[in-house]
C-alpha positions as a printed NumPy array, in Angstrom:
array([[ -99.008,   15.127,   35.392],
       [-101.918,   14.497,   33.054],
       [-105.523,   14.163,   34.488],
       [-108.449,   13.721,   32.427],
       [-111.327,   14.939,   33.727],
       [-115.374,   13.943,   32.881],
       [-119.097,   14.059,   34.074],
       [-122.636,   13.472,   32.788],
       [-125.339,   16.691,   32.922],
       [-125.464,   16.221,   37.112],
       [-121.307,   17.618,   37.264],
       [-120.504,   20.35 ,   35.162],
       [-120.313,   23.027,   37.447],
       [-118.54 ,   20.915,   39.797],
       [-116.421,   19.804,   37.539],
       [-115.27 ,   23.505,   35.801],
       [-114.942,   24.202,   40.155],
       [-112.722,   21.094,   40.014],
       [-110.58 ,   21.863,   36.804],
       [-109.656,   25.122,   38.191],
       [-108.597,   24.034,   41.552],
       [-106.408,   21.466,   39.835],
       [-105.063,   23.985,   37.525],
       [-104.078,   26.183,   40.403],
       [-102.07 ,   23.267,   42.061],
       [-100.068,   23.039,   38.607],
       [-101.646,   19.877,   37.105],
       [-102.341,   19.595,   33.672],
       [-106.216,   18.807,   32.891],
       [-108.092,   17.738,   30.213],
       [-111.942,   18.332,   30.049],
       [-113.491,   15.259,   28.423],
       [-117.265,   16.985,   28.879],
       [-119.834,   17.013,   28.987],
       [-120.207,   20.782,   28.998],
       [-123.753,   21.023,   29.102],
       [-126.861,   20.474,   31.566],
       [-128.784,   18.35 ,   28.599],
       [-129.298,   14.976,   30.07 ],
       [-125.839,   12.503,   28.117],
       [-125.435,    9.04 ,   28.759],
       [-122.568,    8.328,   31.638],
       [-120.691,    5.763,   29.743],
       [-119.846,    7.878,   26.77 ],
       [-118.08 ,   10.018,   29.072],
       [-116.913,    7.065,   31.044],
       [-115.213,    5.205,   28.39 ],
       [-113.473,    8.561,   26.746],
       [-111.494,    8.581,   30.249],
       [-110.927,    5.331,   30.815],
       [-109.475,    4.68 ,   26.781],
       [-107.235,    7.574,   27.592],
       [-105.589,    6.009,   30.047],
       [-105.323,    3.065,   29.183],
       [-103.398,    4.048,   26.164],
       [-101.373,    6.164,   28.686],
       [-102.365,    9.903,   27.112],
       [-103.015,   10.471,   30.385],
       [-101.727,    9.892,   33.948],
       [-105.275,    9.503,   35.788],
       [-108.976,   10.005,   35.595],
       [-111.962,   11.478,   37.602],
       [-115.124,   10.806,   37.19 ],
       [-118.548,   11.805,   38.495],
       [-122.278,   11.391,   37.783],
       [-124.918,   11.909,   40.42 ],
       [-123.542,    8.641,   42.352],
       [-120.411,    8.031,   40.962],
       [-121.601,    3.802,   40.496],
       [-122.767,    4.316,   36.838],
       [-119.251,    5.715,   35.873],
       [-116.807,    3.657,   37.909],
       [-118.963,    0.394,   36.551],
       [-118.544,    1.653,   32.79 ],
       [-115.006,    2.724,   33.191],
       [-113.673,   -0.379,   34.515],
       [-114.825,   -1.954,   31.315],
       [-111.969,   -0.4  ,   29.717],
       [-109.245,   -3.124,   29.48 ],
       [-106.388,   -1.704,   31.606],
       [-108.024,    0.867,   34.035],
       [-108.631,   -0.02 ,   37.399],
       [-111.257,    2.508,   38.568],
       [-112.583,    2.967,   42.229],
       [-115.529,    4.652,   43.192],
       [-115.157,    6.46 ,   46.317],
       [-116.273,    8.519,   49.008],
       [-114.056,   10.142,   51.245],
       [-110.547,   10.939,   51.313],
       [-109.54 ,    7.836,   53.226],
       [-111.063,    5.897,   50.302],
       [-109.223,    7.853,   48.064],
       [-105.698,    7.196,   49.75 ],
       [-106.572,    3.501,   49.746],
       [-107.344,    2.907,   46.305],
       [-103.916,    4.149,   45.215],
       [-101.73 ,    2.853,   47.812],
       [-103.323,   -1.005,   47.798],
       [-104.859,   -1.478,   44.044],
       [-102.84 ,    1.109,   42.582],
       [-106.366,    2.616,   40.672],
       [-105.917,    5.049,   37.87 ],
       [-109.468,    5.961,   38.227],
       [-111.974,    7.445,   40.983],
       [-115.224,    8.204,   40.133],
       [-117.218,    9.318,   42.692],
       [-120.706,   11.586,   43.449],
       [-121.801,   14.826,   42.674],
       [-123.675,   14.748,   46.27 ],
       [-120.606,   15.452,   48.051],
       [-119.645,   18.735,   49.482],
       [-117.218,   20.371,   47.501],
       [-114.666,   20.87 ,   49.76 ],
       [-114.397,   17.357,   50.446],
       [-114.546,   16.604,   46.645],
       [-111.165,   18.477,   46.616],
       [-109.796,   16.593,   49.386],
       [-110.682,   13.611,   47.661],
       [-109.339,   14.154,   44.604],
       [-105.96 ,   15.788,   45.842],
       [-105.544,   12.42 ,   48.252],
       [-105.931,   10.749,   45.105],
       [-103.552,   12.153,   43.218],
       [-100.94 ,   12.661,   45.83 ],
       [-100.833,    9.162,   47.045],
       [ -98.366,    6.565,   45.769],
       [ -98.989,    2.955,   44.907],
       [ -97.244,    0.651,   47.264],
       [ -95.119,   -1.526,   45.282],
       [ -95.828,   -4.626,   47.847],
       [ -95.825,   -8.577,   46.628],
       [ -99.398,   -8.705,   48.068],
       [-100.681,   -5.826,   46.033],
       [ -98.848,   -6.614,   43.161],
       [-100.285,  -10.625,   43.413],
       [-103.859,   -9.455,   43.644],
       [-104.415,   -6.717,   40.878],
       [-102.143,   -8.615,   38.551],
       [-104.986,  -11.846,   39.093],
       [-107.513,   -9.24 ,   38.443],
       [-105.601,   -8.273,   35.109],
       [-105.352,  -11.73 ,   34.068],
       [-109.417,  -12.262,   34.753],
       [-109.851,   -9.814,   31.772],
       [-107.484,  -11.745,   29.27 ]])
């Protein structure tokens, strides 16, 4: 599985934490920066992750800034990602089970440890495939067309 990977100047040493605790569970990651502490502008970084999946280079996308809301609101400009900013794993698990997101963004604030918990609920948990579900983020699809 793909994951692409991003933050502004408050994540990067969260996010090289992140990268190598995904590596270790055998996912495949791809750093989309920033790499540096010098303040960047969130939606650069935003949009990289969000084109990538929508063109389907990649399975799924994290995000974080120093709240998570600049990046999730950014990303889900990007015609085909559905991206959820969340805050604990229960969040996490929701967001792919009921809208099927390919996204989380989420904040730098949290503890670590629960940051991996997050993002391994995330990527563990499967989309149900239920008529309900299905009728409600395909009406949100349609909104953007």
């Amino acid at each position: 599985m793909k994951v692409g990977i991003a933050c502004d100047h408050h994540g990067v040493e969260i996010k090289q934490n992140l990268i190598n605790f995904l590596k270790s569970k055998g996912y495949n990651v791809i750093n989309y920066g920033t790499d540096t502490t010098d303040m960047v502008d969130y939606p650069d970084y935003a949009f990289k992750v969000g084109e990538e999946v929508a063109k389907g280079n990649i399975d799924f996308g994290i995000l974080m800034c120093n709240t998570g809301i600049g990046m999730s609101i950014a990303c889900n400009k990007v015609h085909g990602v559905r991206c959820a900013k969340v805050s604990n794993v229960y969040e996490a698990e929701m967001t792919r089970r009921d809208n099927n997101a390919n996204v989380i963004a989420f904040s730098t604030r949290l503890d670590f440890e629960e940051i991996k918990e997050i993002v391994y609920k995330f990527l563990t948990s499967e989309y149900l495939d239920i008529d309900r579900y299905k009728r409600r983020i395909d009406k949100i699809d349609k909104y953007n067309d």
